[in-house]
C-alpha positions as CSV (number, residue, x, y, z in Angstrom):
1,X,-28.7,4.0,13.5
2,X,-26.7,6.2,15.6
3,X,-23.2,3.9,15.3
4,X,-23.7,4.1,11.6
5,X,-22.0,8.2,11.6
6,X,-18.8,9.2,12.4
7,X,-17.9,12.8,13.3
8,X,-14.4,14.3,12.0
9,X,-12.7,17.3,12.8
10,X,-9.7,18.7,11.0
11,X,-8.2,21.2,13.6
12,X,-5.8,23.6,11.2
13,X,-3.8,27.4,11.4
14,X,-6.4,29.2,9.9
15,X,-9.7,27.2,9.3
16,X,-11.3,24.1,11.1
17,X,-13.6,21.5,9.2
18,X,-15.8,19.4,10.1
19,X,-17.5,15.8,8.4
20,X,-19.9,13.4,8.5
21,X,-19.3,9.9,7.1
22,X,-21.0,6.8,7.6
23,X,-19.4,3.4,8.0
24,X,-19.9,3.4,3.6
25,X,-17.5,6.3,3.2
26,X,-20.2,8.4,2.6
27,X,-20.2,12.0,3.4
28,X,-23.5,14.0,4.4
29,X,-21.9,16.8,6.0
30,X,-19.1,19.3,6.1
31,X,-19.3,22.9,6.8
32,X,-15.8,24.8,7.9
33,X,-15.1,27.9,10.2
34,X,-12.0,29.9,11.2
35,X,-10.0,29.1,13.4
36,X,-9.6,31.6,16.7
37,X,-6.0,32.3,16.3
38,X,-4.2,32.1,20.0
39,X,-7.3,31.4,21.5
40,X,-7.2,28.1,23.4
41,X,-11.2,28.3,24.5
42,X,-12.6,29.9,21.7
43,X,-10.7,26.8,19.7
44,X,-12.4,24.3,22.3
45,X,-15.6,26.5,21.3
46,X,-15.3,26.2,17.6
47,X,-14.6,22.5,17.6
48,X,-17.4,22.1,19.8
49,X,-20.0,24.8,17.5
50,X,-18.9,22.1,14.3
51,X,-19.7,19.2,16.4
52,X,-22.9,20.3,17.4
53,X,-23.7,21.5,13.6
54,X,-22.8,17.2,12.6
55,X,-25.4,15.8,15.6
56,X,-28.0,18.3,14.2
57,X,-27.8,17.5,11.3
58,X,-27.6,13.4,11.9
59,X,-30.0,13.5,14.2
60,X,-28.4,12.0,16.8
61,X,-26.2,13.5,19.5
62,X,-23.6,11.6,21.4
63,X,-21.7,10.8,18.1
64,X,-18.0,9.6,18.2
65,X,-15.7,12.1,17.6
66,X,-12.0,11.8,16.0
67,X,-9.8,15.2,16.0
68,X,-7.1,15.8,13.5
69,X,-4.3,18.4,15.4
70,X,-1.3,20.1,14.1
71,X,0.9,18.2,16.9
72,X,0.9,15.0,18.8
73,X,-0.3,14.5,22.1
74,X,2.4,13.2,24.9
75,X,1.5,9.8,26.8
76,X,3.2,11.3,29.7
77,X,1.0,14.3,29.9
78,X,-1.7,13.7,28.0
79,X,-1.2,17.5,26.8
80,X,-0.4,18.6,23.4
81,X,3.1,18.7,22.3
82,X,5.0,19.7,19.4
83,X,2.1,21.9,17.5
84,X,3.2,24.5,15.0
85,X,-0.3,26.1,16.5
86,X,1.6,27.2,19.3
87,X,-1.6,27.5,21.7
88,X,-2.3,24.2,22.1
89,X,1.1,23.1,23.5
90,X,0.9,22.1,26.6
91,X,-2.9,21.6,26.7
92,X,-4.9,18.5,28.0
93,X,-6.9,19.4,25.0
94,X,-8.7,15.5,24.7
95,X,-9.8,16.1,28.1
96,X,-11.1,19.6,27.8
97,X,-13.1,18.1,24.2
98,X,-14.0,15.0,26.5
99,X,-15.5,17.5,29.3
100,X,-17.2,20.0,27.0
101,X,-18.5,17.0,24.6
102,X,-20.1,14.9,27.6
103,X,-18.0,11.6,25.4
104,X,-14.6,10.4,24.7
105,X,-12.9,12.2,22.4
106,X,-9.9,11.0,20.4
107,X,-6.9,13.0,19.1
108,X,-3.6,12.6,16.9
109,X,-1.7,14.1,14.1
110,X,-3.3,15.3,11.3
111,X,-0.7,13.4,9.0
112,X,-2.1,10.3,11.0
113,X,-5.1,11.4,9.7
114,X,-4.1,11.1,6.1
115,X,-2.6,8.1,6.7
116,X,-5.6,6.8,8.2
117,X,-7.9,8.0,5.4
118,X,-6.0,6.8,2.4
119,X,-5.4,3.2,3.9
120,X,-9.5,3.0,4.8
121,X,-10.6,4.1,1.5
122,X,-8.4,6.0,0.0
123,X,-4.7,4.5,-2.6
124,X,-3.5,2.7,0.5
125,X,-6.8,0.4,0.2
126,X,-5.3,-3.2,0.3
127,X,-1.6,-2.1,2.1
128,X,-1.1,-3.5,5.5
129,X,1.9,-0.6,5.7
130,X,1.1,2.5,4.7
131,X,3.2,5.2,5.0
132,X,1.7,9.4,3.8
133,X,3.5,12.5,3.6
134,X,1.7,16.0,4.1
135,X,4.5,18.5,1.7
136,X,2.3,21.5,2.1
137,X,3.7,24.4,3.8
138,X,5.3,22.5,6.2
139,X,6.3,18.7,5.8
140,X,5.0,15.7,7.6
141,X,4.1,12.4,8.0
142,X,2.3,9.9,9.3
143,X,1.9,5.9,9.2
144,X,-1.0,3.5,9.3
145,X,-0.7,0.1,10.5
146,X,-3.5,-2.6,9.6
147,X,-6.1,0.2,9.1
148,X,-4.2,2.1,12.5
149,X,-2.6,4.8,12.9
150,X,0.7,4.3,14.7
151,X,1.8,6.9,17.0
152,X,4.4,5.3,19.3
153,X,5.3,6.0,22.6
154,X,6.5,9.2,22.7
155,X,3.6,10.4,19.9
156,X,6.5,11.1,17.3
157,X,6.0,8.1,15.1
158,X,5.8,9.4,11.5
159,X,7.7,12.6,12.2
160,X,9.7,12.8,9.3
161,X,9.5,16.3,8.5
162,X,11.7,17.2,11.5
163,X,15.1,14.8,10.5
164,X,17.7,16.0,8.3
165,X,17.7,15.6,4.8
166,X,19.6,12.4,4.2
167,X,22.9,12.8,2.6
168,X,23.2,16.4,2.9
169,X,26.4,18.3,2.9
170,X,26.7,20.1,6.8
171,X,26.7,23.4,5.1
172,X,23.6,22.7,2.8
173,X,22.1,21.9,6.1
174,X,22.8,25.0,8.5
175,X,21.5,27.4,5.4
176,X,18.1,25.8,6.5
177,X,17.3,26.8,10.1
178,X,13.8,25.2,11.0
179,X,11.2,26.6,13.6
180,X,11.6,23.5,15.5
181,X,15.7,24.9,16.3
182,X,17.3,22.7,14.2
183,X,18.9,23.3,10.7
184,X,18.2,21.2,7.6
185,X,14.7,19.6,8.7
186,X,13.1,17.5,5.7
187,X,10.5,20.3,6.1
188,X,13.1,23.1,5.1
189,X,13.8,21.2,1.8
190,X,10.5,19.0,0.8
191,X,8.1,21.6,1.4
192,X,6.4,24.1,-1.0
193,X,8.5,26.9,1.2
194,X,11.5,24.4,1.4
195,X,11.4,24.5,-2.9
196,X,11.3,28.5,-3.3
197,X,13.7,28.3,-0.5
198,X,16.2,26.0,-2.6
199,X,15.1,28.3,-6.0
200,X,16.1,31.4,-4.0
201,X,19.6,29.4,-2.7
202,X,20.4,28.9,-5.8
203,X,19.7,31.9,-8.0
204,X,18.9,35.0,-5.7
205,X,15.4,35.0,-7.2
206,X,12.0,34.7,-5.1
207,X,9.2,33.1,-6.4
208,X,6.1,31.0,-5.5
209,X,6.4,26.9,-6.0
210,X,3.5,27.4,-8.6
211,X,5.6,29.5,-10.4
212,X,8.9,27.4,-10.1
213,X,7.0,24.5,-11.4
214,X,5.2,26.4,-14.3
215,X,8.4,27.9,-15.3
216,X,10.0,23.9,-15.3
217,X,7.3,22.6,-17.2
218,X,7.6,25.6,-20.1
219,X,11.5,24.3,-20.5
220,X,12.8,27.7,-18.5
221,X,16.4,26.5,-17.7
222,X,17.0,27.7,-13.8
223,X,13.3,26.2,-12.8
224,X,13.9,22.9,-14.3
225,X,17.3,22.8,-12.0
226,X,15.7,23.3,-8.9
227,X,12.6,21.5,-9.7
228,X,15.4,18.3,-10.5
229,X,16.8,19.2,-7.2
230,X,13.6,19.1,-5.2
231,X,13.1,15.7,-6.8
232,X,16.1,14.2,-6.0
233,X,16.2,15.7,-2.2
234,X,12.6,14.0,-2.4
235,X,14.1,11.1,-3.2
236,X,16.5,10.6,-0.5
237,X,14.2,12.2,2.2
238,X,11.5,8.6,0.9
239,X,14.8,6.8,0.5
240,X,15.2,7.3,3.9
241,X,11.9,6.2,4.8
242,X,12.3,2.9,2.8
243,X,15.5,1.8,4.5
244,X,13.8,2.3,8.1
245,X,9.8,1.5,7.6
246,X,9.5,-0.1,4.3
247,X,6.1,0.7,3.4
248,X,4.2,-1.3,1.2
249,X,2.8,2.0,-0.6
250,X,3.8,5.7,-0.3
251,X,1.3,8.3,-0.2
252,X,1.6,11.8,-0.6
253,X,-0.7,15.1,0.1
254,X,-0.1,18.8,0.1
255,X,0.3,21.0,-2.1
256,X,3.4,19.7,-3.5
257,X,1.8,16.4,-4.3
258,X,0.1,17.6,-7.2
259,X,3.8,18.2,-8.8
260,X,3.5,15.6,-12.3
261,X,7.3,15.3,-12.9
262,X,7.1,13.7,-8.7
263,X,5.4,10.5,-9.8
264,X,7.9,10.4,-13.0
265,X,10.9,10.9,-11.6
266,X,10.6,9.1,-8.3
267,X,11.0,5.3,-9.4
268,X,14.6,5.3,-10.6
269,X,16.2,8.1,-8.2
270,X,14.5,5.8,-5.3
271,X,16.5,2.9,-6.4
272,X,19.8,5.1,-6.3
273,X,19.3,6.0,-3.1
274,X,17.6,2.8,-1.2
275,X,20.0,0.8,0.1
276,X,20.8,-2.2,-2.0
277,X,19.8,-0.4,-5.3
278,X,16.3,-2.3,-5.5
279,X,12.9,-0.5,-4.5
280,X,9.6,-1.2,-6.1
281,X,7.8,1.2,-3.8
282,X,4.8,2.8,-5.4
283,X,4.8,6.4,-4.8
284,X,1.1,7.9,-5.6
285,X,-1.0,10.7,-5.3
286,X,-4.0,10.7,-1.9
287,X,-7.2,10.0,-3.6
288,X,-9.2,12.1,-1.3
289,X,-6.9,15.1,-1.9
290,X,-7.6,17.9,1.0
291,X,-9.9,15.8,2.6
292,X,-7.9,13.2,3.6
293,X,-7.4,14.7,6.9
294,X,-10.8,15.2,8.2
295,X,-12.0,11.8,6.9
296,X,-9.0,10.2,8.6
297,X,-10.1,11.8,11.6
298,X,-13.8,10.4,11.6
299,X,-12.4,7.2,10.9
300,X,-10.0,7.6,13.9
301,X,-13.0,9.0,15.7
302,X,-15.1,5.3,15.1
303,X,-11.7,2.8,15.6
304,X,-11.2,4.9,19.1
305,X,-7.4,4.7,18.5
């Protein structure tokens, strides 16, 4: 039956993916093309290309569509806001979908997406609260409520990435200027640039995060300090979280989630940091990995949120 698909679309920098799941979390679909760089219509066209690729191969047309963005969309506009793709801001970009589609089309953060996903079918399975952090190249977050994303009134619920680093010393926190034009953004310190930022800070050495964290692992003294400081900045950026949210599970994608020493280290510096010195927390890895975001947005896609 035609209700029984869902369409996805995971709208990123460089590529854009599409899915197709059925209400079973099965996927029959998925096929991926570049995204036009600074090219508003030819983005509209893309999406639309992927979305006609799903129906053709469903056999149905008319399918519900969820869209995963790198930004949020404003409830006063209705236009994209805040998007590190710079040519969507200031968009009406569900409309235009919603136009060129012939359907409603629904849109939100991508780190709504992977909250979405994990707490459908995913670790968050079970959690009413479920709260998942995207530490990739940037840093973000988003937060499922009862199988929902919540996105708030002002489409900024979630957006960790773009708050200071809890406890930070003011100068720690001006060496970090952030592209949003503020200094010392979670994203400047939790992020996989953020890290060889920090290893750079403190040793006058450049290097990749795969390298930092090799390095740690083979016992290499300067890696292993600033892979213990990227834990503990970790831990007061999710301490943070704790003291104002207090999710029932914590779940983290990107490329820094597949750090080891992260799921090791994270219990006990959590209850230093949380206030009253108690946190049970679980702190895990997404189960769907990279396609956390494109699933969450086919689930978004049949919930109509």
């Amino acid at each position: 039956m035609k209700e029984d698909w869902l369409i996805g679309i995971d709208l990123g920098g460089s590529k854009t993916e599409v899915i197709l799941l059925d209400h079973h979390s099965n996927e029959h679909f998925r096929q991926r093309l570049p995204t036009p760089r600074n090219d508003y219509p030819g983005t509209l066209e893309t999406i639309a290309e992927l979305v006609s690729e799903a129906e053709r191969h469903a056999g149905y047309q008319g399918l519900s569509v969820g869209v995963g963005i790198p930004g949020s969309v404003s409830r006063l506009t209705g236009r994209v806001k805040n998007g590190n793709s710079t040519w969507l801001n200031g968009q009406p970009m569900a409309d235009d979908l919603a136009r060129l589609l012939d359907r409603p089309v629904t849109l939100t953060n991508d780190a709504n997406c992977l909250a979405l996903s994990e707490a459908t079918d995913g670790a968050g399975v079970g959690h009413e609260v479920v709260f998942a952090a995207i530490l990739g190249t940037g840093c973000g977050a988003g937060i499922s409520v009862n199988r929902r994303p919540l996105t708030g009134p002002n489409g900024v619920a979630g957006e960790w990435g773009h708050n200071p680093l809890p406890w930070t010393p003011d100068e720690e926190l001006h060496a970090r200027p952030c592209f949003c034009g503020r200094n010392g953004c979670n994203e400047t310190f939790l992020s996989g640039t953020g890290m060889a930022l920090t290893h750079r800070l403190l040793w006058g050495e450049t290097a990749t995060t795969h390298a930092i964290v090799t390095a740690a692992r083979e016992g290499q003294k300067q890696a292993r300090e600033t892979l213990n400081q990227y834990l503990d900045q970790l831990a007061r950026g999710l301490a943070a979280v704790i003291n104002v949210v207090d999710p029932d599970i914590i779940v983290l994608g990107g490329g820094m989630s597949n750090v080891a020493a992260i799921y090791e280290a994270l219990p006990q510096r959590l209850r230093h940091h949380v206030f009253g010195g108690e946190c049970d927390t679980p702190v895990v890895r997404a189960t769907h990995g990279d396609s956390s975001g494109v699933r969450g947005a086919a689930w978004l896609g049949g919930t109509g949120s």
